[in-house]
N, CA, C and O atoms as CSV, one atom per row, in Angstrom:
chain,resi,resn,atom,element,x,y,z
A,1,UNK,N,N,4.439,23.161,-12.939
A,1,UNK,CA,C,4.434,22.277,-11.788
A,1,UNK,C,C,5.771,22.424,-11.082
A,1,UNK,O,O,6.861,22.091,-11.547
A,2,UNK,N,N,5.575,22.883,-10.082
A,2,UNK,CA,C,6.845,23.127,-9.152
A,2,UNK,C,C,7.245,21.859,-8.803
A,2,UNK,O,O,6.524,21.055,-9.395
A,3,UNK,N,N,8.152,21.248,-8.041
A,3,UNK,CA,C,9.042,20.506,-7.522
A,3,UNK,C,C,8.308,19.796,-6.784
A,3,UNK,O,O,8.008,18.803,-7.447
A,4,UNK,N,N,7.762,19.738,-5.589
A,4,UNK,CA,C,7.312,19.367,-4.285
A,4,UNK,C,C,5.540,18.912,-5.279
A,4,UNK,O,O,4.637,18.298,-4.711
A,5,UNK,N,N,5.487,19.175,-6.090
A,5,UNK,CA,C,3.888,18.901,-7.030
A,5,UNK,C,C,4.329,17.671,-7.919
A,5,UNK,O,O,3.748,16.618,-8.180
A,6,UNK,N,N,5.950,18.333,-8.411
A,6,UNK,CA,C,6.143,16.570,-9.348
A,6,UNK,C,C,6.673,15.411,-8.331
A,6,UNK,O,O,6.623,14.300,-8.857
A,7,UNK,N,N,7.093,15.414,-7.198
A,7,UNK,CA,C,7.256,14.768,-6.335
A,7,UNK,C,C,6.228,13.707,-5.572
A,7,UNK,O,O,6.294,12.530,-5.219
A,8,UNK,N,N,5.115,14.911,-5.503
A,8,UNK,CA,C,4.105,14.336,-5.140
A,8,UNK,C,C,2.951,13.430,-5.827
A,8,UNK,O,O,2.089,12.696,-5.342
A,9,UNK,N,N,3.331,13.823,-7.310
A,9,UNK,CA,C,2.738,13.159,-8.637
A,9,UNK,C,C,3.343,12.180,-8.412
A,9,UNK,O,O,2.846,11.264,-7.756
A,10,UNK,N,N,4.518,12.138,-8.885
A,10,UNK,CA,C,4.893,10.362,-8.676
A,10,UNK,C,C,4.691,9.629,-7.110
A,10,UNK,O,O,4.268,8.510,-7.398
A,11,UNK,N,N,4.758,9.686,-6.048
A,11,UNK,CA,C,4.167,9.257,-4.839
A,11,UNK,C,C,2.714,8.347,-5.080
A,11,UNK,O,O,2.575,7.130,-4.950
A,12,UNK,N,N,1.641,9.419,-5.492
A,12,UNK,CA,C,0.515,9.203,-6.049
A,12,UNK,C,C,0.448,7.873,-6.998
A,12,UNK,O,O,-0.171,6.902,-6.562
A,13,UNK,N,N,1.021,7.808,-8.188
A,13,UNK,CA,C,1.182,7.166,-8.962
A,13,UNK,C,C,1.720,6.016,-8.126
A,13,UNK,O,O,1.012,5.010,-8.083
A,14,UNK,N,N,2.936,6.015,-7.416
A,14,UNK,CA,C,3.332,4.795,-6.684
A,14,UNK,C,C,2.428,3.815,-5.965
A,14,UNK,O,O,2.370,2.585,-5.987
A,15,UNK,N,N,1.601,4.937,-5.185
A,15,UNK,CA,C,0.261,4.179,-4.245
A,15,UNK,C,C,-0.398,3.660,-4.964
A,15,UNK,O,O,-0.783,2.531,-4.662
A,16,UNK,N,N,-0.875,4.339,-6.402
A,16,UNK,CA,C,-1.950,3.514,-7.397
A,16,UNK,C,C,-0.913,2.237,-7.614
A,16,UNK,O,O,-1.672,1.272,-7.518
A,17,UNK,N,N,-0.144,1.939,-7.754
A,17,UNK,CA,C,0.626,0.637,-8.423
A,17,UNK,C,C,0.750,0.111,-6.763
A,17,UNK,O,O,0.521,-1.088,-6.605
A,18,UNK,N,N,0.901,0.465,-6.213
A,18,UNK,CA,C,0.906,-0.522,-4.747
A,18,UNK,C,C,-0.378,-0.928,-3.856
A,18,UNK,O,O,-0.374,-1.824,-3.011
A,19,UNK,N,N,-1.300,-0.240,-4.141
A,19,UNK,CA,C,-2.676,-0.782,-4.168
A,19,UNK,C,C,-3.474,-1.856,-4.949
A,19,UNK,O,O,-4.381,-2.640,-4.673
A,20,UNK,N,N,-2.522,-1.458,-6.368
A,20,UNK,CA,C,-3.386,-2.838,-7.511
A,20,UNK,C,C,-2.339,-4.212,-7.419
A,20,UNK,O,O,-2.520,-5.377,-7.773
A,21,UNK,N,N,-1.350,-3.635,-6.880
A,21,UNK,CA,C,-0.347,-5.233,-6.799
A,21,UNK,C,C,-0.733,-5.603,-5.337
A,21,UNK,O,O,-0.592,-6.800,-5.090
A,22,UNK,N,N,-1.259,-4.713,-4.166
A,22,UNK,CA,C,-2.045,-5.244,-3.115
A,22,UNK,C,C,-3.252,-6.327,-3.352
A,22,UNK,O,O,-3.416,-7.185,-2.484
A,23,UNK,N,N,-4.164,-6.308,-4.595
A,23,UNK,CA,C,-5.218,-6.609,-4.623
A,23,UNK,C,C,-4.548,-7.944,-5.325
A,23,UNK,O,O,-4.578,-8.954,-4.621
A,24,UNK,N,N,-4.092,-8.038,-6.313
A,24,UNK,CA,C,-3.477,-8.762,-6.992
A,24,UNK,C,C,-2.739,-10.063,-6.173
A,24,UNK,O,O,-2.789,-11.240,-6.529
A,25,UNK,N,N,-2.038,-9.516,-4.972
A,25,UNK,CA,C,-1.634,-10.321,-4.251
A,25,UNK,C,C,-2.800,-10.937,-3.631
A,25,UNK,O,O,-2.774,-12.168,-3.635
A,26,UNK,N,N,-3.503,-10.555,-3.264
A,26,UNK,CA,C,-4.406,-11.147,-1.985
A,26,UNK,C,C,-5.501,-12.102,-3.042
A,26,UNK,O,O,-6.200,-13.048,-2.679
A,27,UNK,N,N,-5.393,-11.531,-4.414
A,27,UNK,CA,C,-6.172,-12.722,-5.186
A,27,UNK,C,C,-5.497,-13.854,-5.874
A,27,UNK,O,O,-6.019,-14.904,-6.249
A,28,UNK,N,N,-3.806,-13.346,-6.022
A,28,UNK,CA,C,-3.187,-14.795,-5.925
A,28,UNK,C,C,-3.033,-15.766,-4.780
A,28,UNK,O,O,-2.683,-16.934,-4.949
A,29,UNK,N,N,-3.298,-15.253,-3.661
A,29,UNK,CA,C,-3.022,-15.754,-2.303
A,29,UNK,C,C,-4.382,-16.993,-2.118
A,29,UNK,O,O,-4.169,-18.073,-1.567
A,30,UNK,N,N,-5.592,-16.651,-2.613
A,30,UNK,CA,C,-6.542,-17.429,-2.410
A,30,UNK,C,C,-6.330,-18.520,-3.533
A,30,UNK,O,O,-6.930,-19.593,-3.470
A,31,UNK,N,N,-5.514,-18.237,-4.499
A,31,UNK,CA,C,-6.639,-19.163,-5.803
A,31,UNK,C,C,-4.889,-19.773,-5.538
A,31,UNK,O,O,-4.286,-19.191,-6.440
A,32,UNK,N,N,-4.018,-20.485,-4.892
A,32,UNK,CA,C,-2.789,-20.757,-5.195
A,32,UNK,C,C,-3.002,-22.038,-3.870
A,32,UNK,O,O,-3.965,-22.002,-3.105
A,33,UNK,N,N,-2.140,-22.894,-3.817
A,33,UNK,CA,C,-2.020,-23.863,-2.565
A,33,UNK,C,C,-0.644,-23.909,-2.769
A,33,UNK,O,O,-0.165,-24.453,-1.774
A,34,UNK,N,N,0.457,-23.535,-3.761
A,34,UNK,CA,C,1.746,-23.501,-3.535
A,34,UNK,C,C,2.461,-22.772,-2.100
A,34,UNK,O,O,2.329,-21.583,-1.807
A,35,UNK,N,N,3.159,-23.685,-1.384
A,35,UNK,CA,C,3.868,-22.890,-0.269
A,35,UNK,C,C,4.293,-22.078,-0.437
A,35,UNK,O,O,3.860,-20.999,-0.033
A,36,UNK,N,N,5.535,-22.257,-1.241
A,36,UNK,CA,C,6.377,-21.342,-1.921
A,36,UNK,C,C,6.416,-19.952,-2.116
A,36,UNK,O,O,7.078,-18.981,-1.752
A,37,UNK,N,N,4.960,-20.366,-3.195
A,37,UNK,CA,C,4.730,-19.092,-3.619
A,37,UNK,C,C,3.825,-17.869,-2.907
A,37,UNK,O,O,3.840,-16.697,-3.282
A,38,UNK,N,N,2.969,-18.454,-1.701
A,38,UNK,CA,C,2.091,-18.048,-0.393
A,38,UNK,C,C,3.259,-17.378,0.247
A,38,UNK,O,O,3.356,-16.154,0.330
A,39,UNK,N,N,3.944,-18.034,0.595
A,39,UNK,CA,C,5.002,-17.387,1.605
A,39,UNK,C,C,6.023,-16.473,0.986
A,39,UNK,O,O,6.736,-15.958,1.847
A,40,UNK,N,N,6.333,-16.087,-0.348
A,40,UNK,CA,C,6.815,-14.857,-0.682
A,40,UNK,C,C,5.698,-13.707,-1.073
A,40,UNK,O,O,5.828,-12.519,-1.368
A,41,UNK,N,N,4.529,-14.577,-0.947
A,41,UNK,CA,C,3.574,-13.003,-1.283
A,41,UNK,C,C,3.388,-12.503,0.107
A,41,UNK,O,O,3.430,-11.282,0.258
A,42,UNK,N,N,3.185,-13.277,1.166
A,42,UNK,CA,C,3.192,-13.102,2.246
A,42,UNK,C,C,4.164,-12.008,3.253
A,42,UNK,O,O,3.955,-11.451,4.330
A,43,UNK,N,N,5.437,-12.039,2.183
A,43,UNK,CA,C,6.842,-11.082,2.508
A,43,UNK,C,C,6.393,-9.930,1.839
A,43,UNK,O,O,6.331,-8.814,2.356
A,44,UNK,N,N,5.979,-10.303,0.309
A,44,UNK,CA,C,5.984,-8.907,-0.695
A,44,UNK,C,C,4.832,-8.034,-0.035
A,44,UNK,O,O,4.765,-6.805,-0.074
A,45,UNK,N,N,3.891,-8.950,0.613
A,45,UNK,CA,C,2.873,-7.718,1.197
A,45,UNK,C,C,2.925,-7.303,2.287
A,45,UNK,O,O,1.917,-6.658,2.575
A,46,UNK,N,N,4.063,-7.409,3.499
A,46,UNK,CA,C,4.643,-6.443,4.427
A,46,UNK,C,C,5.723,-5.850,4.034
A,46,UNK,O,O,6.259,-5.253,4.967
A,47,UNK,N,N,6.390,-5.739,2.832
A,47,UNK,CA,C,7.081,-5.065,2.000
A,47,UNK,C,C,6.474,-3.803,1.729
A,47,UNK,O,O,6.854,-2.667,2.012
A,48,UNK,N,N,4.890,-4.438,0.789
A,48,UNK,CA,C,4.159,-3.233,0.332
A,48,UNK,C,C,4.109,-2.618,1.780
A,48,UNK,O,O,5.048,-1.889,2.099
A,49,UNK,N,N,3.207,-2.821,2.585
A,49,UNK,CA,C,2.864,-2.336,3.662
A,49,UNK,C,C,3.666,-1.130,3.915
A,49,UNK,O,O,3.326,0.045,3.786
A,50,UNK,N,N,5.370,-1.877,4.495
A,50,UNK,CA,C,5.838,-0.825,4.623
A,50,UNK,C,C,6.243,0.252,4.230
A,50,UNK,O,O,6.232,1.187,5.030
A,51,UNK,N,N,6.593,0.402,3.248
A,51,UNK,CA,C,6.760,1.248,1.622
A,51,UNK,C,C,5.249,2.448,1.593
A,51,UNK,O,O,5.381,3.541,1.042
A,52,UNK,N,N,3.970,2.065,2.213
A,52,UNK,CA,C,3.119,2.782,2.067
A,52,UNK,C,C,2.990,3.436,3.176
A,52,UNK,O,O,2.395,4.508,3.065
A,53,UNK,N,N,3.511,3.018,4.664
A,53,UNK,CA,C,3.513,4.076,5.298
A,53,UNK,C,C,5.284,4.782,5.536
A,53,UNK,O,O,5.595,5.281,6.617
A,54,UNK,N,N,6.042,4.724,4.638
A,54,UNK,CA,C,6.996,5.541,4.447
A,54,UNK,C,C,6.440,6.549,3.814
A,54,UNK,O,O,6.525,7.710,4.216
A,55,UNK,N,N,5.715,6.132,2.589
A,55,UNK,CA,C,5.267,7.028,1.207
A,55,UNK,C,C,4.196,8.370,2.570
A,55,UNK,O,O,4.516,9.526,2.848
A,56,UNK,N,N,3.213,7.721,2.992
A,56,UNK,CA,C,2.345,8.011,4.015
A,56,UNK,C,C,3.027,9.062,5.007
A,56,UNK,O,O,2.681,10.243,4.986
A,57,UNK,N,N,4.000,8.591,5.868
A,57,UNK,CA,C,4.813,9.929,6.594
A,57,UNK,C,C,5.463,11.061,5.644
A,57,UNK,O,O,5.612,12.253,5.912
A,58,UNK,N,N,5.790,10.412,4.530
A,58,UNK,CA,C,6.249,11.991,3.245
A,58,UNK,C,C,5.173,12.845,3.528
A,58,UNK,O,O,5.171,13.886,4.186
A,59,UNK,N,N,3.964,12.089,2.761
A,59,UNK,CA,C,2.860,12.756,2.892
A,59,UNK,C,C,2.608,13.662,3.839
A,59,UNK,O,O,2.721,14.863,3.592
A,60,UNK,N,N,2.181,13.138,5.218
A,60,UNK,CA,C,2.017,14.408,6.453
A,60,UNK,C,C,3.199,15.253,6.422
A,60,UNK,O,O,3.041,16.330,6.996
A,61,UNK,N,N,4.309,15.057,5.919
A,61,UNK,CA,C,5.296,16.170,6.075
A,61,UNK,C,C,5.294,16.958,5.145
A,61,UNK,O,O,5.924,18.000,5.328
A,62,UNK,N,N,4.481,16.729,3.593
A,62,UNK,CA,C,4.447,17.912,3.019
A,62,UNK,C,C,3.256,18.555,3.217
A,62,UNK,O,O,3.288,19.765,2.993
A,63,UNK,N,N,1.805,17.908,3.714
A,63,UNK,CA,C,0.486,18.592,4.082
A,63,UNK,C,C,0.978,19.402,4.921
A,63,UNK,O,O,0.512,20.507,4.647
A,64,UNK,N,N,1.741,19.481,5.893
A,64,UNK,CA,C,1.976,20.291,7.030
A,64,UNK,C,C,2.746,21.515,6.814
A,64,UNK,O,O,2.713,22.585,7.422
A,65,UNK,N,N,3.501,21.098,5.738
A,65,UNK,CA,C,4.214,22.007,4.727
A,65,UNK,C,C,3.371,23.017,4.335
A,65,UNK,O,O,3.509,24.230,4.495
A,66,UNK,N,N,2.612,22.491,3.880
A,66,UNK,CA,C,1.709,23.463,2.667
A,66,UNK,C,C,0.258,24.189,3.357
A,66,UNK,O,O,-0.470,23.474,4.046
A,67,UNK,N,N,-0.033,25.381,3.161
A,67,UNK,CA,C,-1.055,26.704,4.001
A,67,UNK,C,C,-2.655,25.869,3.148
A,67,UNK,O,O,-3.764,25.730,3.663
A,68,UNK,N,N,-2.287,25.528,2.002
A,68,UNK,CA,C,-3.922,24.994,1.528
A,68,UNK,C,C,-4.524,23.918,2.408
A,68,UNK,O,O,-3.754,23.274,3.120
A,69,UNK,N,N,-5.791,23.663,2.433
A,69,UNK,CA,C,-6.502,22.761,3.217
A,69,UNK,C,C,-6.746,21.530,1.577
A,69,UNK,O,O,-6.764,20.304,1.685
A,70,UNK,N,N,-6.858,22.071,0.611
A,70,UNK,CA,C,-7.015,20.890,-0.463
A,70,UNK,C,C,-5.593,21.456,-1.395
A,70,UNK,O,O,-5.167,22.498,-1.892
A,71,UNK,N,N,-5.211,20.005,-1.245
A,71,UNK,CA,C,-4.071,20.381,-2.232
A,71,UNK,C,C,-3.706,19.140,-2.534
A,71,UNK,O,O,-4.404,18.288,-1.984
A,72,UNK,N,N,-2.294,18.476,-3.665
A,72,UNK,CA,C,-1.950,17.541,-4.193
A,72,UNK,C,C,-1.391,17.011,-2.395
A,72,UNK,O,O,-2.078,16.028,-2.119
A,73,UNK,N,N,-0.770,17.226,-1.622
A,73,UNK,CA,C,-0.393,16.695,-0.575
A,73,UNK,C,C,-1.440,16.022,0.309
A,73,UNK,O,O,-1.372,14.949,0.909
A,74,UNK,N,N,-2.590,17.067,0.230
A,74,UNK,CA,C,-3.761,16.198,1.122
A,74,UNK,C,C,-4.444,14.928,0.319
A,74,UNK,O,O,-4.605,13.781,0.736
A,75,UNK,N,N,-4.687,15.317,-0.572
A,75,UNK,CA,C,-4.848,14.007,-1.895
A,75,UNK,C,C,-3.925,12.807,-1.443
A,75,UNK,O,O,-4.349,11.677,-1.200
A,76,UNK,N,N,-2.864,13.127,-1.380
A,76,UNK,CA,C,-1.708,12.297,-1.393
A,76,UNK,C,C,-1.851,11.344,-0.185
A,76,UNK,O,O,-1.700,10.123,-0.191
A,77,UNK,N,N,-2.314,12.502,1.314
A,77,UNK,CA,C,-2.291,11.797,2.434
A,77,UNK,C,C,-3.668,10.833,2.439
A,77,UNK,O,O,-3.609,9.637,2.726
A,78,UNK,N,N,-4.694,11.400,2.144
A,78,UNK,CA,C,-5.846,10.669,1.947
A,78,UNK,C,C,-5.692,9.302,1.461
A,78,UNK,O,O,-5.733,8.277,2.142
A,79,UNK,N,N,-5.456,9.435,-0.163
A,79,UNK,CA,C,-4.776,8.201,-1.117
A,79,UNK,C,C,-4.241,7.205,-0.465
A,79,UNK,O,O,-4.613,6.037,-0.579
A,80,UNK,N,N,-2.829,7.821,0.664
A,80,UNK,CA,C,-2.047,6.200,1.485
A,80,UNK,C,C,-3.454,5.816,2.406
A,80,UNK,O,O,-4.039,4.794,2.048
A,81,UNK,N,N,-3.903,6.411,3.319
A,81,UNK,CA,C,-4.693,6.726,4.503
A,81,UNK,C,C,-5.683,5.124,4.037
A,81,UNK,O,O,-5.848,4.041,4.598
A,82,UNK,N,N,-6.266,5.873,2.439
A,82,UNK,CA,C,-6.987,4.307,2.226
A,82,UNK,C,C,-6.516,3.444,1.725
A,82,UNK,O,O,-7.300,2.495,1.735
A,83,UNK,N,N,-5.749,3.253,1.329
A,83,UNK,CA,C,-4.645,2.027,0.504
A,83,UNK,C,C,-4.114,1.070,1.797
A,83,UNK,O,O,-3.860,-0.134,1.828
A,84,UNK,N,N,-4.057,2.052,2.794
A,84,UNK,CA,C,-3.480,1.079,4.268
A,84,UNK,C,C,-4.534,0.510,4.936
A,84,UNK,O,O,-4.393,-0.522,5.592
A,85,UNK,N,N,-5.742,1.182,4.810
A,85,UNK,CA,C,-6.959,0.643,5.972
A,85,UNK,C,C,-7.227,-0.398,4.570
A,85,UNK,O,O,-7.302,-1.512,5.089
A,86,UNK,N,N,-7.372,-0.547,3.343
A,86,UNK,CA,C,-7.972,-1.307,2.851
A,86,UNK,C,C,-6.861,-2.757,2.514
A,86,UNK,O,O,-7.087,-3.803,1.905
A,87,UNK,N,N,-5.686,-2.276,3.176
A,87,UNK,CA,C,-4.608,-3.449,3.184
A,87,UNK,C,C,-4.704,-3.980,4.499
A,87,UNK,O,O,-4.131,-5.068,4.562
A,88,UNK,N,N,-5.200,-3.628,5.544
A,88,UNK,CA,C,-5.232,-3.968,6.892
A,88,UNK,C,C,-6.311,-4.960,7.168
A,88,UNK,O,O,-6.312,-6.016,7.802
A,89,UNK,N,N,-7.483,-4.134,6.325
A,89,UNK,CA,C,-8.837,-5.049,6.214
A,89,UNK,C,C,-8.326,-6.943,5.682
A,89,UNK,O,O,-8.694,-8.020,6.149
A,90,UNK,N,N,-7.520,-6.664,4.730
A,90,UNK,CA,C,-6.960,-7.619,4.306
A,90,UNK,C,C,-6.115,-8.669,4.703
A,90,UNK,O,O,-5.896,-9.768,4.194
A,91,UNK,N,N,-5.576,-7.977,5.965
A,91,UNK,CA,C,-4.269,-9.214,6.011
A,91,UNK,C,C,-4.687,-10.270,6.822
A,91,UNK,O,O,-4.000,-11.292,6.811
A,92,UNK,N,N,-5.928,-10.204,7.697
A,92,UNK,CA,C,-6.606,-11.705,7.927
A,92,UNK,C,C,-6.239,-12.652,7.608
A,92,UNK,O,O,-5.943,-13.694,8.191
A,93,UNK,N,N,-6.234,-11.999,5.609
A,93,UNK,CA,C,-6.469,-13.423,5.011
A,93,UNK,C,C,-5.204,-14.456,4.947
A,93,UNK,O,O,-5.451,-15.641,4.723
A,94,UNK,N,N,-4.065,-14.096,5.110
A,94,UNK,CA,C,-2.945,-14.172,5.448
A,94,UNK,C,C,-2.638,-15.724,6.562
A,94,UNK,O,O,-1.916,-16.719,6.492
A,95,UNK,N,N,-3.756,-15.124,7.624
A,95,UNK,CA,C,-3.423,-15.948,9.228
A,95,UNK,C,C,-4.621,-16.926,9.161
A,95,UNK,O,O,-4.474,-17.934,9.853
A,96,UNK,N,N,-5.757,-16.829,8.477
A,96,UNK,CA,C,-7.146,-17.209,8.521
A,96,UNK,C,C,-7.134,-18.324,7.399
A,96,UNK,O,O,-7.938,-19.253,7.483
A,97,UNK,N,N,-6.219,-18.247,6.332
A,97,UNK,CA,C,-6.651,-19.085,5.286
A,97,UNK,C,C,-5.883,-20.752,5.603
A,97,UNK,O,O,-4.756,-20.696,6.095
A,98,UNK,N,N,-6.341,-21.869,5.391
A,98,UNK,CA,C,-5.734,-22.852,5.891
A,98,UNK,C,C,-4.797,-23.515,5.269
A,98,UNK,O,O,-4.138,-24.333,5.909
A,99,UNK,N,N,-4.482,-23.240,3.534
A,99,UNK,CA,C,-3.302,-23.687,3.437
A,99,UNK,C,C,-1.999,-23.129,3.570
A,99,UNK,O,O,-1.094,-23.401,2.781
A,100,UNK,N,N,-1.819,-22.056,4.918
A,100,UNK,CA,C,-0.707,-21.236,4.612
A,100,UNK,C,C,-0.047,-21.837,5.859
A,100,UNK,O,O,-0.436,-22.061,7.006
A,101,UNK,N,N,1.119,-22.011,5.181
A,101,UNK,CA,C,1.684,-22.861,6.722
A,101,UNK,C,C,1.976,-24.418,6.501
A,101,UNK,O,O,2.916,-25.040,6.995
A,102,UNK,N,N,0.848,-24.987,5.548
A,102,UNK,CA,C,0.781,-26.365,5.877
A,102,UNK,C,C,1.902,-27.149,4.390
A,102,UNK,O,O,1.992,-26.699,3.247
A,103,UNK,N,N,2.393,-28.019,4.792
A,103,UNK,CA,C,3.465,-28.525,3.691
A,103,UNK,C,C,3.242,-29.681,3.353
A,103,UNK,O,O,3.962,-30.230,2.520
């Protein structure tokens, strides 16, 4: 495994752990009425957010890199591609749910 392959292994691995602490959040977010604790998940998940499309622009810069049409980089870009649309689907719940905000 060359360099730019173990690089991209851990990336991968990162998105899997920032996708399941995505889900994780958005199911502590419902089952909680603490302010407190709403409004730092509320931070940690435009945290994640952003962190996935940093990880996400790596990505297109090594697909573009690389002559294969399937490779660990396109994997890679795919992987953020849905981790973000399925965090986007999500953040509704954020603005929509009614105890967020209220003290």
């Amino acid at each position: 495994m060359n360099k730019s392959e173990s690089i991209i292994n851990n990336l991968l691995i990162e998105v899997d752990a920032l996708s399941y602490r995505i889900t994780n959040i958005h199911q502590t977010f419902l089952n909680t009425s603490h302010v407190g604790l709403r409004e730092r998940l509320f931070y940690e998940n435009i945290n994640i957010s952003q962190r996935l499309n940093e990880i996400f622009s790596i990505a297109k810069v090594l697909k573009d890199r690389n002559n294969e049409h399937i490779s660990f980089s396109s994997l890679l870009v795919e992987k953020c591609e849905r981790t973000i649309y399925k965090n986007k689907m999500k953040k509704n719940l954020f603005f929509l749910h009614p105890y967020f905000g209220a003290e």
